[in-house]
Structures are given as C-alpha cells and as structure tokens.
MARPA-450186 format. One line per field, with one value per residue (C-alpha): x, y, z; residue in one letter; residue number from 1. Coordinates in Angstrom, 1 decimal. Layout:
REM residues N
X = X/... $
Y = Y/... $
Z = Z/... $
code = A/... $
pos = NUM/... $
//
This chain:
REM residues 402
X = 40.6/42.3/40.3/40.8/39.4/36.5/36.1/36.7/34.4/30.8/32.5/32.3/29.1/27.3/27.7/26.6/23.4/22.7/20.5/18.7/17.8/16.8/14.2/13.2/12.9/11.2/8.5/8.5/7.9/4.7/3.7/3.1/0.0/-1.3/-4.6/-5.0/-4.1/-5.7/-9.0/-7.9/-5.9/-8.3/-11.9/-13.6/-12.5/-12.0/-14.9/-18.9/-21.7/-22.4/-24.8/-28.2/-29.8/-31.2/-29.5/-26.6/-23.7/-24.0/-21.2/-17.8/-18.4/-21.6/-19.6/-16.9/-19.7/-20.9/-17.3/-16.7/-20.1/-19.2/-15.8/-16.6/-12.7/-10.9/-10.1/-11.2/-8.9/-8.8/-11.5/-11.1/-13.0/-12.0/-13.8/-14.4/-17.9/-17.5/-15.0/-15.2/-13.9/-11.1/-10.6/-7.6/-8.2/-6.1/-6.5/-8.0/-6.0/-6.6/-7.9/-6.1/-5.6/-8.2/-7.3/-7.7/-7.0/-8.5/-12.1/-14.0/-17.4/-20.3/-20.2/-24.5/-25.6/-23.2/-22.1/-19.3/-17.9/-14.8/-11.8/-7.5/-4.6/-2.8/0.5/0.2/1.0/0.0/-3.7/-2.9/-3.4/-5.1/-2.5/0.3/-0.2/0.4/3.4/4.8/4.9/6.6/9.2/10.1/10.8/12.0/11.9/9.3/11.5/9.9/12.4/15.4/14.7/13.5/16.7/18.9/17.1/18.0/21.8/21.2/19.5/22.2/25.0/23.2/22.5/26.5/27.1/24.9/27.5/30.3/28.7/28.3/31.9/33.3/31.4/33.3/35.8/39.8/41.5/43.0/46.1/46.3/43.7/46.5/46.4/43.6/41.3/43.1/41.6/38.3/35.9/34.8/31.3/32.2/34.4/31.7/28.8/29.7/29.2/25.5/25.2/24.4/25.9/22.5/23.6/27.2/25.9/28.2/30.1/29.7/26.7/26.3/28.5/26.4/23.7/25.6/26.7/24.3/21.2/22.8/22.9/19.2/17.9/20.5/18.1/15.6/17.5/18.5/15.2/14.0/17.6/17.3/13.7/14.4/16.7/13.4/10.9/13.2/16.1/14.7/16.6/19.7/17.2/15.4/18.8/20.5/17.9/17.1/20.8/20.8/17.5/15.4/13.0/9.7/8.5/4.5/3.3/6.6/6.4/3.4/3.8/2.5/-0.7/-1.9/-5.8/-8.2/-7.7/-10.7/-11.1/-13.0/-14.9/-16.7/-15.8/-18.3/-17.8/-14.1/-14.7/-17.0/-14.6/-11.5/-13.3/-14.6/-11.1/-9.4/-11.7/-11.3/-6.9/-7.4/-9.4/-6.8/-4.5/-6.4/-7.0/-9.5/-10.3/-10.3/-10.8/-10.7/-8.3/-9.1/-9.4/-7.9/-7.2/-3.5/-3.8/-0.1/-0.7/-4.5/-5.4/-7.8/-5.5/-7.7/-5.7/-7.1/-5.6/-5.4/-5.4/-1.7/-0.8/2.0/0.0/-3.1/-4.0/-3.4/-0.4/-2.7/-3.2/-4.8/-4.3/-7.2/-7.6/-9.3/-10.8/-11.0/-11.7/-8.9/-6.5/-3.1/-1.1/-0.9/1.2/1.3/3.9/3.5/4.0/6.5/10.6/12.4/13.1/9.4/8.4/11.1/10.1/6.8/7.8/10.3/7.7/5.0/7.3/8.9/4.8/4.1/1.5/1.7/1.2/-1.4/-1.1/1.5/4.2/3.1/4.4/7.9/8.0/7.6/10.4/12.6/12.1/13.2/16.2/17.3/17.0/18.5/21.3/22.5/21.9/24.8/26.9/27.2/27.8/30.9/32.2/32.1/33.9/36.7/37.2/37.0/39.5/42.0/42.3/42.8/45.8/47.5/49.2/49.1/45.6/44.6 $
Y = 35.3/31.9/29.3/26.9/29.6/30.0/25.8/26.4/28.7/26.9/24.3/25.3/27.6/24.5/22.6/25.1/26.0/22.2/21.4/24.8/24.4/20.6/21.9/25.1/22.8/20.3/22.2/24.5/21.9/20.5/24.6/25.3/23.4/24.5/25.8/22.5/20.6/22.3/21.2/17.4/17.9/20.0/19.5/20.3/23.4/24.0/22.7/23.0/22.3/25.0/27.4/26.1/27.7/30.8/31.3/33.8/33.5/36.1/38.7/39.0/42.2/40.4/37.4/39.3/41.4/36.9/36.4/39.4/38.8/34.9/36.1/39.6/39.5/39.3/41.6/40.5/43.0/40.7/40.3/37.9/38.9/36.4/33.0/30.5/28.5/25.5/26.9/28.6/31.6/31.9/35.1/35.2/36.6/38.5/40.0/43.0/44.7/42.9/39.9/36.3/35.4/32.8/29.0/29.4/32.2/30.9/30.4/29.4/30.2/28.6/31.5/30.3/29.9/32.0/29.6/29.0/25.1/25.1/26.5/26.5/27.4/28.3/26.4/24.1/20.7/19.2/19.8/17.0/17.4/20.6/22.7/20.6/23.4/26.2/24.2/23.7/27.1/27.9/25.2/26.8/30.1/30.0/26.4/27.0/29.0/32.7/35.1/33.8/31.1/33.5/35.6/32.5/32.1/35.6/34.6/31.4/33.1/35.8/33.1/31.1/34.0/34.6/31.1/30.6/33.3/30.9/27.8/28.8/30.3/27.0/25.2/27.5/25.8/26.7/29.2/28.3/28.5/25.9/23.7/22.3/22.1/20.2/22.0/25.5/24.6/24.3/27.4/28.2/27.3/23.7/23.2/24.3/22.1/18.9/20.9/20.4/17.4/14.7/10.6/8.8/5.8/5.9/5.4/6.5/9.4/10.4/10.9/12.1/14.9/15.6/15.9/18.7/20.4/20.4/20.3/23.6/25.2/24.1/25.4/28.2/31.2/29.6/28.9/32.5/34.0/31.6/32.4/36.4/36.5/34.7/37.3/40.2/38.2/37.1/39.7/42.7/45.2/44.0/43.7/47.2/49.6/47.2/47.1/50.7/51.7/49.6/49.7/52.2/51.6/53.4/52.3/52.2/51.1/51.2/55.0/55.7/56.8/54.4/56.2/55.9/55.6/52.9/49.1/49.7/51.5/55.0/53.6/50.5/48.1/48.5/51.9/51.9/49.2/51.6/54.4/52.2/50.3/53.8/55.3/52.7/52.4/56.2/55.4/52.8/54.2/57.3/55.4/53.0/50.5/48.2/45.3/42.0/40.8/41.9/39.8/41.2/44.6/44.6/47.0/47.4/48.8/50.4/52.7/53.0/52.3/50.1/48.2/47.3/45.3/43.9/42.3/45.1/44.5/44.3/42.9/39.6/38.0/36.0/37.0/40.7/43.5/46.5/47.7/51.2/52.8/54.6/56.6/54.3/57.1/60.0/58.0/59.4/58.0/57.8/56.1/53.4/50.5/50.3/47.9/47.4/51.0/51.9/52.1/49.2/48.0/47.7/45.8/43.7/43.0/42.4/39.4/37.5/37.7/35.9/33.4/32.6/32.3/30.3/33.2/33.9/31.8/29.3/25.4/25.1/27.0/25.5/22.1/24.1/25.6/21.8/20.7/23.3/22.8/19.0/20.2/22.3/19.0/17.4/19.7/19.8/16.1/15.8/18.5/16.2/13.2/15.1/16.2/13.1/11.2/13.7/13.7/9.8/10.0/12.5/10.4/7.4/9.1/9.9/7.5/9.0/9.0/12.5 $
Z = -39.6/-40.4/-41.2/-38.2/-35.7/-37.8/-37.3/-33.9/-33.1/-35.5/-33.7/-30.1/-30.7/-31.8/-28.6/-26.7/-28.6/-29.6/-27.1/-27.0/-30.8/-30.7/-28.0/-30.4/-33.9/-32.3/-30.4/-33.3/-36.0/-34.2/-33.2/-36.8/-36.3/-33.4/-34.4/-36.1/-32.8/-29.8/-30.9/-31.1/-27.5/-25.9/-27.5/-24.8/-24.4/-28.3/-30.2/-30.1/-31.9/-35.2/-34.7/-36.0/-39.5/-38.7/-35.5/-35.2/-32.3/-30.2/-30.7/-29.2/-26.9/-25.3/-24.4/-23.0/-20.5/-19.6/-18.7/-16.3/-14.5/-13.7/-12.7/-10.9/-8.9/-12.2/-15.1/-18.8/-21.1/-24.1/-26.7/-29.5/-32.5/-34.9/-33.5/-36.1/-36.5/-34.4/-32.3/-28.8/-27.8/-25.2/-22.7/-20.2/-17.0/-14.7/-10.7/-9.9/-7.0/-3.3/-5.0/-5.6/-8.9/-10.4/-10.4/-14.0/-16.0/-19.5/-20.1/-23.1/-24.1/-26.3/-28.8/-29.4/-26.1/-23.8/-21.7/-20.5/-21.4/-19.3/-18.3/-17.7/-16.8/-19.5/-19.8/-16.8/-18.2/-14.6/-15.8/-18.7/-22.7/-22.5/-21.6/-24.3/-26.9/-24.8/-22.9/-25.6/-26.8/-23.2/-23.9/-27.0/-25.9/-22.4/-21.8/-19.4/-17.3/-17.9/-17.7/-17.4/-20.1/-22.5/-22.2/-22.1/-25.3/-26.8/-26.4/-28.0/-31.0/-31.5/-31.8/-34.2/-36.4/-36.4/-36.6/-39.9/-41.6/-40.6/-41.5/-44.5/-45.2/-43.9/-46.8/-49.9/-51.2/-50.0/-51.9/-55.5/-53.8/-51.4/-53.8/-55.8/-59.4/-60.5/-58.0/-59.4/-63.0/-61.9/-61.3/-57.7/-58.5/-59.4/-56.4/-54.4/-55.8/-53.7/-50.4/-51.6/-52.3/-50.0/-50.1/-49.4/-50.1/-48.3/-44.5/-41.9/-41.3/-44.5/-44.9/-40.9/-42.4/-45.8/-43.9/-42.0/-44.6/-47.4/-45.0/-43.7/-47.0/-48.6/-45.4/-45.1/-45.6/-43.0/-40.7/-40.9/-40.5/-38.1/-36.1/-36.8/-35.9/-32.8/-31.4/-32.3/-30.2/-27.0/-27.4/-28.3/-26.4/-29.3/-31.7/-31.7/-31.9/-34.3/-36.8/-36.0/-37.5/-40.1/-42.1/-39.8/-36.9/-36.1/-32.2/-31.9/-29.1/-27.0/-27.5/-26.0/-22.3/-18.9/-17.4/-13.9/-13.2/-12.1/-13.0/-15.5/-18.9/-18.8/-21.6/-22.3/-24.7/-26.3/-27.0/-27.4/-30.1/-32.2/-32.1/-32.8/-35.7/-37.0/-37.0/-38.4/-41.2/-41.8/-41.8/-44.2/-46.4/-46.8/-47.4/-49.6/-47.8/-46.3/-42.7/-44.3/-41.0/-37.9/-34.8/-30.9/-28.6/-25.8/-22.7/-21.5/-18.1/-17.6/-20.9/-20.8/-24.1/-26.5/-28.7/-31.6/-34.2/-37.5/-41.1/-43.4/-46.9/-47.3/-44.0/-44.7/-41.6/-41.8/-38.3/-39.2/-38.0/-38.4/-34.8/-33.8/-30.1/-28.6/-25.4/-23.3/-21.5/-23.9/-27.3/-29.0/-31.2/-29.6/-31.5/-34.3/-35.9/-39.5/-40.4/-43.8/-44.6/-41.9/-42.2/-43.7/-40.4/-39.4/-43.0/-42.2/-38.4/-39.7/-42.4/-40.3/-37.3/-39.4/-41.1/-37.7/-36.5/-39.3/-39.8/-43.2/-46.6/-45.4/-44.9/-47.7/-45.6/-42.7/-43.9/-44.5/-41.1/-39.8/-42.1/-41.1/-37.3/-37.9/-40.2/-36.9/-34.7/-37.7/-37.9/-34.2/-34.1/-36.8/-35.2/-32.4/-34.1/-36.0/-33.0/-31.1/-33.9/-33.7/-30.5/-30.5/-33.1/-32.2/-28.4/-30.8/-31.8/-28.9/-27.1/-23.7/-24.1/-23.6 $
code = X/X/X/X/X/X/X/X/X/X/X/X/X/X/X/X/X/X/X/X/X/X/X/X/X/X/X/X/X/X/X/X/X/X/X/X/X/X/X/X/X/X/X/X/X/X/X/X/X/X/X/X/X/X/X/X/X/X/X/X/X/X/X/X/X/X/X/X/X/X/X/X/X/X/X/X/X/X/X/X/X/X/X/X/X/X/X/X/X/X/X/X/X/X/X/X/X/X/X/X/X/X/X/X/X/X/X/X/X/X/X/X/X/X/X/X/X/X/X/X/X/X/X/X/X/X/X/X/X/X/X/X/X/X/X/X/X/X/X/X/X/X/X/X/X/X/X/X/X/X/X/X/X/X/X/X/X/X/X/X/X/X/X/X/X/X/X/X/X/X/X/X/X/X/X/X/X/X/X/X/X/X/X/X/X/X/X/X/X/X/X/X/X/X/X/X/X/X/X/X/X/X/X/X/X/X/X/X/X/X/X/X/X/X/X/X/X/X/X/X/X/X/X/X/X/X/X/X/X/X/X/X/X/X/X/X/X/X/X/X/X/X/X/X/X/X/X/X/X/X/X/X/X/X/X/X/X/X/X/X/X/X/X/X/X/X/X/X/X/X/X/X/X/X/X/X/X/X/X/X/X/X/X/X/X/X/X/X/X/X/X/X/X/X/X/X/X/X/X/X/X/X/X/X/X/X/X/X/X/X/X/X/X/X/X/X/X/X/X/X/X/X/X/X/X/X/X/X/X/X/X/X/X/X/X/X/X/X/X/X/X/X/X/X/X/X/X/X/X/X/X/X/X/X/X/X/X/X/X/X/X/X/X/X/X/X/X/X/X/X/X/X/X/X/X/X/X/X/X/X/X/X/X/X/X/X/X/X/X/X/X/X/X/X/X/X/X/X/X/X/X/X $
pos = 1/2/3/4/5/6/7/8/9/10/11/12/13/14/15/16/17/18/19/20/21/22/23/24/25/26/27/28/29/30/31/32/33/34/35/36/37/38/39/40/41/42/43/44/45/46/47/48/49/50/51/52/53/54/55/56/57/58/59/60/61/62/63/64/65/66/67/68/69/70/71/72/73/74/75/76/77/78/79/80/81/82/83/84/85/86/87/88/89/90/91/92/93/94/95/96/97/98/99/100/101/102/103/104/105/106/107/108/109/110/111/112/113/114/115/116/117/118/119/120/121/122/123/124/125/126/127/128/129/130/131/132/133/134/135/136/137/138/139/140/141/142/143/144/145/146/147/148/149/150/151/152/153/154/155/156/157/158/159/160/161/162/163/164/165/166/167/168/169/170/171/172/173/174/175/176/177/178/179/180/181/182/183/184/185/186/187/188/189/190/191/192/193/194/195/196/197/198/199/200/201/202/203/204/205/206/207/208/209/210/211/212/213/214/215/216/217/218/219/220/221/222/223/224/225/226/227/228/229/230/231/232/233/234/235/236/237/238/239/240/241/242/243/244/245/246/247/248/249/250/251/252/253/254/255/256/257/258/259/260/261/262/263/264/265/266/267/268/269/270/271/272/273/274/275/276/277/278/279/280/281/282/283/284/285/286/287/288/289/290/291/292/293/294/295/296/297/298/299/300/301/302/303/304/305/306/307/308/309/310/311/312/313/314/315/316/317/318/319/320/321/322/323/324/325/326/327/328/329/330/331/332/333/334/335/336/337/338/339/340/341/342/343/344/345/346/347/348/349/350/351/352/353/354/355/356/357/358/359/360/361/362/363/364/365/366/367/368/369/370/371/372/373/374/375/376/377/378/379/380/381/382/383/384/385/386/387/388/389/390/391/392/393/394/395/396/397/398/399/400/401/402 $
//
C-alpha cells in the first residue's frame, strides 16, 4: 500500500478516535489508583476504625447473612473475602422478582461491629464524591452510556490496535531508493534513530511533532496492550474467535449452560463456600499449587452456580484469576478457570487483562499505567495539533481558499 494512504488512514483514524482515547487515558491514568482514592473520596463509606487487640472482625459469610436481613426485598450474590483492616466491606444488591430495586444498591459494613455505615448507588455522580471512582470507571468504558457506549468503545479499540501497526510503519525511514545518496549510505537503524528522539528545546511544531512520534514509539508496546486489551473487555465477540484461531482459546465460564430455578441458591453460602474452598484446595494441590489469598463467592442466578475465585500461586493478578464453579444446588464442581495453565490464548487474556487493570506488579507499575494514560491524552492531543497546522497550511496555499 503506498505510503500516502497509510498517512491518510493514522491520519483520519486518529480524528475519529481522539476524543474517545483522551476520555480513556485520562480516566485511566487517575483509575490505577482507585483503591488508593475511594477511601479519601468516600471515607465514610471506605474507612473504620481497626479492630481492637484481641478482637477479631467477624467473618465475611456472617456479614453477608446482616446485609440480606436489613434488606429482606433484595438479593446479596456477592461476597467479598478479601477486606483489608481499616476498611469496610461493600455488597451490591440487586431485586428479587416483584420487588423495586433498592435506592441504593451498594452497602458497606463495619467488618467489627456489623453494622452497616452507609450506603450507594454505584456510579451516580448526582450523589457527589462518593460515587467519582466508580463514574469514572463508567466514563472510561462506555462513557457512561451502558451499552451502546461500551460497544462504541469496542470499535474505537480495534482501530487503534490497527492504527498502532501503522504508526509505527510511518515512523521507518523511506526506502534507500527514494533517500537519496547520503541517506543511501547510512544503515536503516541510523536513519531511523531521529524518529525517537525528541527537540525539547525547539518549541513549536517541532517538538508538537516529536512528541507524536517518539512518544508513540517509547510507549509503542503499551499502547498496544492497553489498545488490544481494550477490544477483550468491551469487544469480546471479535476478541474470543480471533484469539481463539490464532493462539488457542479455552471458554470457562461462558460454556457452562443457563439453568432455571428459584432466585436463591439450593445451598447456603455458607455451605457452598466450604465445598468450593475444599475443592479448590484439592485442584491446587494436584497440580502443585496453593490460595495465597482468597478474593469473593458469588451466586450467578442465570447459570446457578458458586463462583469462588482466589489468587493462586502463579496467578499474574494481585487480586487473583483462579476461579472454581460449583453447583449451587448439588455441590458439585461444574466447571473451572485456570488461566495460567490454560491455552496460549487464555495466559495471554490473563496478562493483558491485569496490565490493562493495573492489577499486577504493585505500586511501581501503577505509576506506569498513570504515565501511559497521560501519554494517550498526550498523543491525541498532538495528533490534533499536526492536523490542524496542515490543514491551516495547505488553505494558506490555495488561493481560492478552499
């Protein structure tokens, strides 16, 4: 394809995604931090006083059974088993059939006492800085438009994962042929060096365009996963078959047939948490293994199953990938996810999620994933900036002025 369609098309493909991305970097830059942040916007809802010496929080399951008696119209299917000292802990409601929905749908819990400190609804921004986190989360991947946003999204992603492969082409140097002779003694490698560098000290459009070009290509395999992963979590129906032909694909969870039956497990939770923990600790030990921690149960209604999901010891995320399905009725195991030693395609599902998360690696990558979400605002910014001047100069040159 000659060169000038290639320009035209980064060129064209970067209006059109520009605003998307600033929205995306921004919101993901300041997401990284999240855990780190709801506490300071939210403290009421986040933080409480450490248990006293001698006195132990009273455990997740218990809290849980609190919850659904204050709220006897709703369903509480999520358990969070990972609550840190001085921290709450958060369960979502959600209707029962022939009742309204709660006003809130988030409620937090004294993990010492048992009482409950408060309550949301996650993602309303009308409610104030509570709900900023979790709206900004929306705005990044649907632009608080559900659906539709999310989708719009999933388009955006797939053309920025193409347009990173021709960004980067458009920054190798031309061919020896049309380089003339002085460039035609020089190696590619040297006449592709200045595309990284950057004029600090030049101002202007020079360094508007550096910071194009060689921004693009530190952050290049980044802005890839970031791009690639993007399309998994908002796009998957391209996502699944693509990197089911090319590396290999296992399905977990999405294999496992819908179930009718009442609104409520066959088991307790209590119960379906014993036999989840006790078989996964029976699947990691044969395969050598071991729970370094353990992250929620929960009760998915369409398929009828405990979802108990953990960090394994090889697990990339800090959270934990490791998830067991159990018959929420018979106690059986139905089904599993084990990324880590799954197809190609699953291991690799599994890394880009966390790095696109900014679940893996601690505070260190954290601090990347925040410069990399500017360097996406910073990126676009320029693309603009290029374009305009173009335009501005190409009417320059025309007398009629169009």
């Amino acid at each position: 394809m000659p060169r000038r369609w290639l320009v035209l098309a980064h060129r064209w493909t970067g209006l059109f995604v520009a605003a998307f991305l600033v929205v995306a970097g921004s919101t993901g830059a300041v997401l990284a931090w999240s855990d780190d942040l709801e506490p300071l916007t939210a403290p009421r809802l986040f933080v409480t006083a450490a248990a006293p010496s001698g006195v132990r929080p009273l455990d997740p399951l218990t809290l849980r059974e609190r919850v659904a008696a204050a709220y006897p119209n709703a369903a509480v299917t999520m358990v969070p088993l990972d609550t840190l000292p001085g921290r709450t802990a958060g369960f979502f409601l959600s209707p029962l059939a022939g009742h309204s929905a709660p006003a809130d749908d988030e409620v937090f819990l004294d993990p010492v006492s048992g009482h409950i400190v408060g309550s949301r609804r996650w993602g309303d921004i009308t409610q104030g800085t509570c709900n900023l986190l979790p709206f900004l989360l929306r705005l990044h991947y649907s632009l608080a438009l559900g659906a539709v946003g999310e989708t719009a999204f999933g388009i955006v992603a797939l053309l920025w994962t193409l347009d990173c492969f021709v960004g980067a082409w458009l920054t190798f140097p031309i061919r020896l042929s049309t380089a003339g002779s002085g460039a035609a003694r020089k190696g590619w490698w040297s006449r592709w060096r200045p595309s990284w560098r950057m004029r600090l000290w030049s101002g202007g459009h020079k360094l508007t365009f550096d910071l194009h070009r060689a921004g693009g290509l530190w952050l290049w395999a980044f802005l890839l996963v970031f791009a690639w992963s993007s399309v998994d979590l908002t796009l998957r129906p391209v996502y699944r078959p693509l990197t089911r032909a090319l590396l290999g694909y296992r399905d977990g969870y999405d294999a496992l047939p819908e179930r009718s039956g009442p609104e409520t497990p066959g088991l307790s939770f209590r119960h379906g948490y014993l036999i989840a923990r006790a078989a996964m600790v029976a699947e990691l030990a044969r395969r050598g293994q071991q729970i370094r921690s353990e992250h929620r149960l929960s009760f998915d209604r369409a398929k009828r199953l405990f979802a108990y999901r953990v960090r394994a010891s090889d697990d990339v995320s800090l959270t934990g990938d490791t998830t067991l399905y159990i018959d929420a009725d018979s106690g059986r195991v139905a089904g599993g996810d084990m990324p880590v030693t799954g197809p190609a395609g699953n291991r690799v599902t599994t890394w880009i999620e966390s790095l696109h998360t900014a679940d893996a690696f601690g505070r260190g990558y954290r601090v990347i994933v925040s410069v990399v979400g500017a360097g996406v605002v910073l990126l676009s910014v320029t693309g603009l900036l290029i374009w305009r001047r173009k335009r501005r100069s190409g009417r320059r040159r025309r007398p009629d002025g169009r």
